[in-house]
Backbone as CSV, one residue per row, in Angstrom:
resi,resn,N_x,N_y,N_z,CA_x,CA_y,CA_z,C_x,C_y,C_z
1,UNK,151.744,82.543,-240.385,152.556,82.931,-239.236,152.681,84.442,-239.112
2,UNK,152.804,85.020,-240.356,153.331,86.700,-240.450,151.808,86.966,-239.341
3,UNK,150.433,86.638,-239.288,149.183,87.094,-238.957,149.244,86.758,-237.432
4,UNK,149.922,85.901,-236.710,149.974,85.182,-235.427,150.174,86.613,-234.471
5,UNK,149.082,86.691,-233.683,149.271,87.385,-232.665,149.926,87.664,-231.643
6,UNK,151.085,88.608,-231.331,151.801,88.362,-230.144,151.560,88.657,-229.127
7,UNK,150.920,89.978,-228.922,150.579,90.582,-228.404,149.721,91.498,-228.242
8,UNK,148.481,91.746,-226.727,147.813,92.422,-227.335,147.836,93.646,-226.058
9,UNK,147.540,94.974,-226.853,147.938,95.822,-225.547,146.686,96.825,-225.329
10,UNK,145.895,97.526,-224.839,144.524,97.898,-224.660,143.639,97.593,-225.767
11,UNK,143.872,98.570,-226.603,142.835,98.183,-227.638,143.946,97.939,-229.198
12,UNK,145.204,97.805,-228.599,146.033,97.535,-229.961,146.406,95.597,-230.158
13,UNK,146.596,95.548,-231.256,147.156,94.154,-231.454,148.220,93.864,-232.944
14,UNK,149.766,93.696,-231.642,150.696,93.388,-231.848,150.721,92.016,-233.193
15,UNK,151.336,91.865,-234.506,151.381,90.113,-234.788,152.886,90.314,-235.134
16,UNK,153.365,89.138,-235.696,154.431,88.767,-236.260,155.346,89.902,-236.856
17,UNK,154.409,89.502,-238.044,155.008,90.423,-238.982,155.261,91.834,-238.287
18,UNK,154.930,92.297,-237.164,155.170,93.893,-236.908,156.596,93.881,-236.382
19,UNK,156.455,92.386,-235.371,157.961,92.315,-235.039,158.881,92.433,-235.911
20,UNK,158.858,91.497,-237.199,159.677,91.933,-237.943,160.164,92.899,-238.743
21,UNK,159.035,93.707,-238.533,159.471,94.998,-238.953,160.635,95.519,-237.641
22,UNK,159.992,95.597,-236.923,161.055,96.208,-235.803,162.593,95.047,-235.566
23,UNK,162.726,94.145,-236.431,164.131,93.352,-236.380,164.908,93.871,-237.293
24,UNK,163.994,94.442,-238.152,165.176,94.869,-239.489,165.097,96.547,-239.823
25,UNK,165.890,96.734,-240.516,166.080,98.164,-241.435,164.601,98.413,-242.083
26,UNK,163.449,98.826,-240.980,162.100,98.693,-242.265,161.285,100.225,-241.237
27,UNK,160.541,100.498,-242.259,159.475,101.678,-241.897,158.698,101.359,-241.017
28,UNK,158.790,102.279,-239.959,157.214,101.280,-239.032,156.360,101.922,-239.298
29,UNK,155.224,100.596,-239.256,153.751,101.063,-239.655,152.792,101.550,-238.397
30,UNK,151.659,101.833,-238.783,150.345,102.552,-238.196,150.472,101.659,-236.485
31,UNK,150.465,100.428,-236.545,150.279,99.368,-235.476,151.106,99.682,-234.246
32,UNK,152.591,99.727,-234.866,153.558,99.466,-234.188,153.625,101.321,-233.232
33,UNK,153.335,102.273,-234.077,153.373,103.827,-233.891,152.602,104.081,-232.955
34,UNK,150.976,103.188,-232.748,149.903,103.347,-232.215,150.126,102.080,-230.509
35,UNK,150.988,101.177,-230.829,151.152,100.762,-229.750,152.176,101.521,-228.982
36,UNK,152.902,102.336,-229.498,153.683,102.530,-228.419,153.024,103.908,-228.055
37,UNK,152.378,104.767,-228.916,151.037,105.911,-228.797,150.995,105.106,-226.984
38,UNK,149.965,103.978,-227.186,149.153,103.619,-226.387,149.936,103.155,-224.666
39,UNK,150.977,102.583,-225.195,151.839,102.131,-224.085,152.618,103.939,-223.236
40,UNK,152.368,105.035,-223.680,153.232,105.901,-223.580,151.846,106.414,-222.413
41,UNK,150.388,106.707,-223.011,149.770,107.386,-222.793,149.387,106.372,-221.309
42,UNK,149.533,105.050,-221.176,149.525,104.592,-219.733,150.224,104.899,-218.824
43,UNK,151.563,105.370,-219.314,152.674,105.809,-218.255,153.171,107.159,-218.141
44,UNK,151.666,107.999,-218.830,151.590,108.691,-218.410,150.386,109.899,-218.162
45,UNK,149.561,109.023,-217.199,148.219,108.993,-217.450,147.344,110.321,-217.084
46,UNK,148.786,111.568,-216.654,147.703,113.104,-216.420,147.138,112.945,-217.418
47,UNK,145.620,114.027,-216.985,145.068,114.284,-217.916,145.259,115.501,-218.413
48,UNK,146.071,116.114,-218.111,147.122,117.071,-218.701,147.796,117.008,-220.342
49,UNK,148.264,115.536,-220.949,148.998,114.980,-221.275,147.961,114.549,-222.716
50,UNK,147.910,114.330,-223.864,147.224,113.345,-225.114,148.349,113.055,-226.120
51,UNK,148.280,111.979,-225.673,148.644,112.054,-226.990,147.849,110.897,-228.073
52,UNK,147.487,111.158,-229.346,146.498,110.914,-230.298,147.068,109.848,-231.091
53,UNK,146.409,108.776,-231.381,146.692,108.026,-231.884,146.617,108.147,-233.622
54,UNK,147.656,107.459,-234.468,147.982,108.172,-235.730,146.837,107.887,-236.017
55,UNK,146.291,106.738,-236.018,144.714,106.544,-237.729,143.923,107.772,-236.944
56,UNK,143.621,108.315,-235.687,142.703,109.220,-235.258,143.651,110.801,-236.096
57,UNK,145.145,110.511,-235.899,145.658,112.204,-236.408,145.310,112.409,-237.970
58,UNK,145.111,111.188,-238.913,145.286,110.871,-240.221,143.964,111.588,-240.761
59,UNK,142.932,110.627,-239.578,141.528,111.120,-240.165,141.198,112.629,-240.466
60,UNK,141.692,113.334,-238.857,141.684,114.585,-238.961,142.528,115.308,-240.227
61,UNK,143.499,115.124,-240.592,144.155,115.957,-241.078,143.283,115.857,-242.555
62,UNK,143.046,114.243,-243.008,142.201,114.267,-244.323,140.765,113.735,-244.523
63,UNK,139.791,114.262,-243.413,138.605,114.145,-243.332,137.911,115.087,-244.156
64,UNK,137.146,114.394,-245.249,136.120,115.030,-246.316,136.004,116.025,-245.839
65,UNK,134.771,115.548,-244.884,133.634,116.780,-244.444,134.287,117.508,-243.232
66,UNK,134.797,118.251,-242.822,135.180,119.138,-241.828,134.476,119.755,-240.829
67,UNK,133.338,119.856,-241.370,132.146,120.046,-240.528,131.590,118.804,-239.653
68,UNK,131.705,117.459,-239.784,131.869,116.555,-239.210,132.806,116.350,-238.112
69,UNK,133.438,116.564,-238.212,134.740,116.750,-237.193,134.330,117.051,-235.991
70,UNK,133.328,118.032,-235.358,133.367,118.331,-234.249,132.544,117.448,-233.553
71,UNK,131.792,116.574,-233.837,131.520,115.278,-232.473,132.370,114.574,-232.485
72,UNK,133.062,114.239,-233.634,134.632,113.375,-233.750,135.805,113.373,-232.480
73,UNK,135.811,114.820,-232.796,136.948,115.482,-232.059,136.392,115.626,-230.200
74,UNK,135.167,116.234,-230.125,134.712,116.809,-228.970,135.262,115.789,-227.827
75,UNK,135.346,114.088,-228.092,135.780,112.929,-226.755,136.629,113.731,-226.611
76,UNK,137.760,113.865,-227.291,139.684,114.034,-227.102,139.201,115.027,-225.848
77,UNK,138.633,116.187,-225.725,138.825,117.331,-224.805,139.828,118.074,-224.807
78,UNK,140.056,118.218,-226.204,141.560,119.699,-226.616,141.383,120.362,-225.669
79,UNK,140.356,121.133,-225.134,140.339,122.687,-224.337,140.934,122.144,-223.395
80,UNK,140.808,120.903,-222.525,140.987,120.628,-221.067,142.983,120.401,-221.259
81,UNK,143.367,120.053,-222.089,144.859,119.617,-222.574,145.942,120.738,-222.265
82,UNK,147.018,120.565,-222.071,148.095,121.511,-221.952,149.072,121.033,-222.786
83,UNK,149.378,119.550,-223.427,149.901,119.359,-224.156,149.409,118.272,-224.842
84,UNK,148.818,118.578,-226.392,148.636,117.627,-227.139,150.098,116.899,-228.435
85,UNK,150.060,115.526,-228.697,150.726,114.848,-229.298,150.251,114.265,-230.755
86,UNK,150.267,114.657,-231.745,149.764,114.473,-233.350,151.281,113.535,-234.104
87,UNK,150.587,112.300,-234.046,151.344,111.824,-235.439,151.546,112.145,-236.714
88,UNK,152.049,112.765,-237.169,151.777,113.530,-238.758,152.510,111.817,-239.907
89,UNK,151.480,111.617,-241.088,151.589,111.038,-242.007,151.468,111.745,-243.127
90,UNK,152.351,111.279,-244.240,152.601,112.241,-245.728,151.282,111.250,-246.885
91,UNK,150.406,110.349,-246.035,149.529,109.830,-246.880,148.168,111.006,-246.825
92,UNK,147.696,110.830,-247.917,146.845,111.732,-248.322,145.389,110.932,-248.791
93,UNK,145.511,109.535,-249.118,144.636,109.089,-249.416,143.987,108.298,-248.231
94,UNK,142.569,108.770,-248.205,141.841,107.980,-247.176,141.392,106.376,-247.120
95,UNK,141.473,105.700,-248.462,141.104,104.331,-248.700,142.571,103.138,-248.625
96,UNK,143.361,104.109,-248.273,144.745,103.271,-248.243,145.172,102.684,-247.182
97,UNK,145.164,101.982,-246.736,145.787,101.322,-245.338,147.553,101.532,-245.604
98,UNK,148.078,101.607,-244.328,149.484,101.710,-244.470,150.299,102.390,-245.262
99,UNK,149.746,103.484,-245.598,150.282,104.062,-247.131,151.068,105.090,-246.747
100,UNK,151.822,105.883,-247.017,152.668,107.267,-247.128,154.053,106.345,-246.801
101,UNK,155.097,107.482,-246.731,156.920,107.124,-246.625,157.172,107.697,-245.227
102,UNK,156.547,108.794,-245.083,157.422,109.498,-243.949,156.579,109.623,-242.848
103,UNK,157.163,109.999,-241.700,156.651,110.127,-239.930,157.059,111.468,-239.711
104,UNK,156.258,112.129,-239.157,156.365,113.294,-238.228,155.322,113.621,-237.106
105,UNK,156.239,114.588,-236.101,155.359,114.872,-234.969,155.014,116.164,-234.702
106,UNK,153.779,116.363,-234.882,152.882,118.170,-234.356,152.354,117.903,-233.051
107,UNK,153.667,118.711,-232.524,152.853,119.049,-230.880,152.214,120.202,-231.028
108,UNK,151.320,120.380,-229.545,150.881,121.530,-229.319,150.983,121.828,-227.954
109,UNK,151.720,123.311,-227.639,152.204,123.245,-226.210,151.254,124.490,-225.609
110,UNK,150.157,124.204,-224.754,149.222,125.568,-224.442,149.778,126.652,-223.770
111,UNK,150.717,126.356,-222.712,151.288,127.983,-222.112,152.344,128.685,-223.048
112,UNK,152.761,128.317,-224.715,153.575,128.870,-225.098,152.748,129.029,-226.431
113,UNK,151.548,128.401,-226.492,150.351,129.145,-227.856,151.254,128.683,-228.925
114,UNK,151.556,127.315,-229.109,152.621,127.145,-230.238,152.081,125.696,-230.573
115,UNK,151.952,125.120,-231.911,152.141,124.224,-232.770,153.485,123.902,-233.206
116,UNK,154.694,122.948,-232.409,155.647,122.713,-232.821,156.124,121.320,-233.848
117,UNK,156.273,121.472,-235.110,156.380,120.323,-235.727,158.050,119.734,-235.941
118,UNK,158.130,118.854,-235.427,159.006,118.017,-235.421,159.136,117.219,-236.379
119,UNK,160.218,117.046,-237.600,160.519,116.642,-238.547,162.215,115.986,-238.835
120,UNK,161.873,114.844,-238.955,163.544,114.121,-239.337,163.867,114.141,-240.267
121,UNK,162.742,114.605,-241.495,163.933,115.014,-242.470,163.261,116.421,-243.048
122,UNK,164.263,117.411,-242.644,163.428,118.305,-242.183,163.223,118.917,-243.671
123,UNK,161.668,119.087,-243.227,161.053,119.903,-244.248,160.205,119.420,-244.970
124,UNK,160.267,117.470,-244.948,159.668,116.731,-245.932,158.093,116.932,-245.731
125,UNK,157.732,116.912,-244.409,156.113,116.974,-244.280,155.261,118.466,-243.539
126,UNK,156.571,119.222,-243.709,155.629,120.576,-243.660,154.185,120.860,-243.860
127,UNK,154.134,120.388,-245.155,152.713,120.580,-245.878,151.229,119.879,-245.415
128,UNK,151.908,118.430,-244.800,151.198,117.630,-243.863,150.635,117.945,-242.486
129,UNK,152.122,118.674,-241.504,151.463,119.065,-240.715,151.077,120.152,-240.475
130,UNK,150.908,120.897,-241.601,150.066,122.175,-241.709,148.677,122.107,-242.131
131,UNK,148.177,120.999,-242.980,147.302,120.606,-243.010,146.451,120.242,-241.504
132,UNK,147.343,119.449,-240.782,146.686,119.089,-239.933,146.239,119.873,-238.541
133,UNK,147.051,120.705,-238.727,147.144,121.768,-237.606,145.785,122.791,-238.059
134,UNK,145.840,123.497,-239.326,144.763,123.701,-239.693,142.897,123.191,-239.468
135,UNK,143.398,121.409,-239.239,142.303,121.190,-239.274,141.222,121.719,-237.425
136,UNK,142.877,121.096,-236.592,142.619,121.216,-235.300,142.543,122.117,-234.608
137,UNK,143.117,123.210,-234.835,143.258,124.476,-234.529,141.742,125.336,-234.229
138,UNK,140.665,125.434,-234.194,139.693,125.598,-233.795,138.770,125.075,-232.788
139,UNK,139.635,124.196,-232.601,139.085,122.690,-231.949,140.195,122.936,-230.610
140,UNK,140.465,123.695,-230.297,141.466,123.608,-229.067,141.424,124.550,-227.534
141,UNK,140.379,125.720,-227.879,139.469,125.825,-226.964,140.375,127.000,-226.833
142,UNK,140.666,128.101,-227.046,141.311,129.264,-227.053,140.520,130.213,-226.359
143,UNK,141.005,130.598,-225.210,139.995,131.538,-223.909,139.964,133.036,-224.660
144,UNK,141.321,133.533,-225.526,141.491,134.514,-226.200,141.605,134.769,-227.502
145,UNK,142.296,135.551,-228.206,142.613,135.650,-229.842,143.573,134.738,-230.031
146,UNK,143.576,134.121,-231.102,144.647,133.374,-231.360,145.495,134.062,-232.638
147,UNK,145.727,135.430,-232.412,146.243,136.379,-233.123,147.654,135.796,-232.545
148,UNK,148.284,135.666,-231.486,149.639,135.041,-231.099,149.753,133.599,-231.067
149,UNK,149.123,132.842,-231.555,149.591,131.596,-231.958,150.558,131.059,-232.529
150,UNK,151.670,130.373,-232.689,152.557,130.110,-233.872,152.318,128.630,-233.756
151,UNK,152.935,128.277,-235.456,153.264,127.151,-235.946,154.759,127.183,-236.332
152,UNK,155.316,126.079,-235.226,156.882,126.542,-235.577,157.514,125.349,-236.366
153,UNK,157.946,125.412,-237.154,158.437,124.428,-238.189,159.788,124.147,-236.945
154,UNK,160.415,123.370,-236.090,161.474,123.396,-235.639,162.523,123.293,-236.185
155,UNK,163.338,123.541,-237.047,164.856,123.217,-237.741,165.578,122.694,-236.974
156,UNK,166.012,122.521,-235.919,167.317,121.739,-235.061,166.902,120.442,-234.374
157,UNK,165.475,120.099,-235.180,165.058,118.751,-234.665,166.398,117.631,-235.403
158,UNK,166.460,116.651,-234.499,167.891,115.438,-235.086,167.002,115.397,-236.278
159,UNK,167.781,114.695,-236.800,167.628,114.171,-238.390,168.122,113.310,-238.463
160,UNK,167.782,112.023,-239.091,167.476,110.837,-239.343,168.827,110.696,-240.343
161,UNK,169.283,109.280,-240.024,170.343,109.338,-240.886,170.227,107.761,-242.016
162,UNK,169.301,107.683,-241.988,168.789,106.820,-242.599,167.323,107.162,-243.779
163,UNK,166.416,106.051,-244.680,165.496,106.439,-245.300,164.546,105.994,-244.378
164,UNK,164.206,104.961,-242.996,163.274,104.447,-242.381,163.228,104.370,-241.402
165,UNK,164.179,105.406,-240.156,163.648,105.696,-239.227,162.569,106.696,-238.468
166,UNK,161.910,107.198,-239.511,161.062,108.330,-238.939,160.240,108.412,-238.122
167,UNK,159.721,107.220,-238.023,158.731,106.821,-236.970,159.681,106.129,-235.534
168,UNK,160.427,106.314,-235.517,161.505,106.076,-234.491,161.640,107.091,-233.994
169,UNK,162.305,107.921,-234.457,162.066,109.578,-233.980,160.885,110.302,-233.392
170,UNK,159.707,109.725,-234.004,158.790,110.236,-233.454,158.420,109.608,-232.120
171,UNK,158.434,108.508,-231.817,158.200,108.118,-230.623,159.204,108.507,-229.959
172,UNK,160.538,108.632,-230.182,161.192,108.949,-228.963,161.572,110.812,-228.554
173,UNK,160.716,111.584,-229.826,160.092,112.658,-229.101,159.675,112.856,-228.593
174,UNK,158.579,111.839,-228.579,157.235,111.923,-228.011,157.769,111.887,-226.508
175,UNK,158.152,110.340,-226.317,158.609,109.916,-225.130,159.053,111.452,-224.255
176,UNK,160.368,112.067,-225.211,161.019,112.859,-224.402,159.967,114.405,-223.822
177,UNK,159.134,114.684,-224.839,158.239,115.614,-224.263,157.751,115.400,-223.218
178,UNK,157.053,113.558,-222.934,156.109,113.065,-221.963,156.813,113.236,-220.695
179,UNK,158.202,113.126,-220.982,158.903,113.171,-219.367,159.370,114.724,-219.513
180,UNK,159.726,115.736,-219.812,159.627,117.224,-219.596,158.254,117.705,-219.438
181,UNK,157.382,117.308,-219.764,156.381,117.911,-218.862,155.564,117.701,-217.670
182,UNK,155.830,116.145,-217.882,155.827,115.263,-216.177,156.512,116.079,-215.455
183,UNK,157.988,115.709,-215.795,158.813,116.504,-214.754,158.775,118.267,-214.030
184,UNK,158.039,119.053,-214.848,157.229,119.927,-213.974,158.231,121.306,-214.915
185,UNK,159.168,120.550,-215.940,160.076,121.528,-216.623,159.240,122.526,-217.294
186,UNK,157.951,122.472,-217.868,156.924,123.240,-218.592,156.944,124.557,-217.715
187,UNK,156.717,124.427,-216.342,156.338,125.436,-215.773,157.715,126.300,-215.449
188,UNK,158.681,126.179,-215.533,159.635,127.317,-215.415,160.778,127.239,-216.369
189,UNK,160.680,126.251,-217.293,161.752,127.216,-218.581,160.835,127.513,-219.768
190,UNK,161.147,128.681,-220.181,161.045,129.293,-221.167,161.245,128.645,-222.753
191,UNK,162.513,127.741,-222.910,162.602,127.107,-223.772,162.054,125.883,-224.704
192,UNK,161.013,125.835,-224.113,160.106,124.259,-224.162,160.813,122.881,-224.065
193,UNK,161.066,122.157,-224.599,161.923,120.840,-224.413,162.993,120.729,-225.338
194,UNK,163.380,122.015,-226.379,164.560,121.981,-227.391,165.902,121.595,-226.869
195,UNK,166.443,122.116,-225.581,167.531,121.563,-224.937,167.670,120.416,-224.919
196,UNK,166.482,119.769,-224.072,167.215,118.740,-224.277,166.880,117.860,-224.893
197,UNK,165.909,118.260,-225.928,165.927,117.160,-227.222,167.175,117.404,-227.864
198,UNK,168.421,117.948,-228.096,169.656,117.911,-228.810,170.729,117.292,-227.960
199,UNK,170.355,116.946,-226.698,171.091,116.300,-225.924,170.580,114.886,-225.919
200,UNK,169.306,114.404,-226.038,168.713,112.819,-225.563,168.203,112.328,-226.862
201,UNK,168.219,113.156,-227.926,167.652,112.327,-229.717,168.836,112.700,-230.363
202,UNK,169.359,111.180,-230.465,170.782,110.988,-231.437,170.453,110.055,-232.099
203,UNK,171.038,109.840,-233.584,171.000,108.598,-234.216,171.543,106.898,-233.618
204,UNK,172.212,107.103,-232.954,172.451,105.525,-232.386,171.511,105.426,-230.886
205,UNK,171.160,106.263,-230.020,170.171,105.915,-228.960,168.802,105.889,-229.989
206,UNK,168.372,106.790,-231.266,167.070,106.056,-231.248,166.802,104.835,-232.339
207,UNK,167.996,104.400,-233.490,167.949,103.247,-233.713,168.087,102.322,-232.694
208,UNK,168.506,102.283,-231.427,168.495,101.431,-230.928,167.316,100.924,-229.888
209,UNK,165.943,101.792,-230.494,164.854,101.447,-229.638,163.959,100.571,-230.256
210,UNK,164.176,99.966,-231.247,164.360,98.727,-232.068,164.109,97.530,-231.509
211,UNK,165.284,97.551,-230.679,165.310,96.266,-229.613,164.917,96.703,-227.966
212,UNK,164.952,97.578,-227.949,163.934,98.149,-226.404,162.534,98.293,-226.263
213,UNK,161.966,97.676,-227.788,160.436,97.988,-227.298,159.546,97.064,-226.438
C-alpha cells in the first residue's frame, strides 16, 4: 500500500507513503519537494522564472566531473533567466537516495547580481549552498565582470521552529518569490522580496501547508 500511486503530476509521481509523510511531524523528501518544484513552475510559466528541480540542484552541486556539467546544464538556459530557484540539500553522497537532514533555498536574482540563500536554521547549510553556487555560477551567462556579484547568506530568513520543517519553508519561499516577481515588484523596489518574506513566512501559516497541498 505505502507504493500505491496517488497521484501523478507531469513527470512526478505522488504514492502513499509521501502522503504520509505530509500527515505527520516528518521531513519531506526529494518527491514531495519536486512535486510541488513542478506544480509551482506551471503556475508560473514566464520564462523569466526556473525554478530547478532538487535531484537536478543535488547533481550539480555534487557532480564528479565538472567539466561535464556544461551540456547538463546548457537545456536550463541560465543566461535567458532573471530569476533562478535551487533546492539546496546537506547530502553529499551521490549513491544515496533520500539522504541528508536539512532543506534550503539558493536563489539567484539577475538585476541585483546576487545569490541569496535562504536558510531555516540559519547557518546549517551554508557550506552546501556555497558549494552549489560555486558550481553554477559560470553557467549563468554574465554580459560583464562578475567582480559585483554577491552571495548573501540572508540572516532574517524565519526559522523553523521545529527539527522537520525545512522543506516547508522552502517551498513556501519559493512560492513567495514566484508571486513578487510575477507581480512586477522586481522592477521597482530595491529591496528584493525580504519585506515581505517577514510578513507572509511564519511558523503556523507554513506548518500549515501540510494540509493545503
Amino acid at each position: 500500500m505505502a507504493d500505491e500511486k496517488i497521484l501523478s503530476y507531469n513527470d512526478v509521481v505522488l504514492r502513499r507513503s509521501d502522503l504520509d509523510i505530509l500527515s505527520g511531524p516528518k521531513f519531506l523528501n526529494d518527491r514531495i519537494i519536486e512535486f510541488y518544484i513542478s506544480f509551482l513552475s506551471s503556475g508560473f510559466p514566464s520564462q523569466d522564472i526556473l525554478l530547478v528541480p532538487p535531484s537536478i540542484s543535488f547533481w550539480m552541486a555534487n557532480c564528479p566531473d565538472p567539466e561535464s556539467l556544461k551540456d547538463f546544464v546548457e537545456p536550463l538556459k541560465f543566461p535567458e533567466r532573471k530569476v533562478v530557484l535551487f533546492s539546496v540539500n546537506n547530502n553529499m553522497d551521490v549513491t544515496m537516495a533520500e539522504g541528508g537532514t536539512h532543506w534550503s533555498l539558493l536563489v539567484y536574482e539577475r538585476s541585483a547580481n546576487a545569490f541569496v540563500h535562504h536558510d531555516s536554521i540559519a547557518g546549517f547549510n551554508n557550506r552546501h549552498a556555497k558549494r552549489l553556487y560555486k558550481a553554477v555560477v559560470g553557467f549563468m551567462g554574465f554580459s560583464s565582470s562578475t567582480s559585483n556579484l554577491q552571495f548573501i547568506e540572508y540572516v532574517d530568513t524565519p526559522q523553523q521552529v521545529n527539527c522537520y520543517d525545512c522543506g516547508l519553508y522552502v517551498i513556501a519561499i519559493a512560492k513567495l518569490i514566484c508571486h513578487w516577481h510575477e507581480n512586477g515588484r522586481s522592477k521597482s523596489e530595491a529591496g528584493l522580496w525580504f519585506s515581505e518574506l517577514k510578513e507572509e513566512v511564519e511558523p503556523s501559516l507554513v506548518s500549515g501547508m501540510r494540509t493545503r497541498f
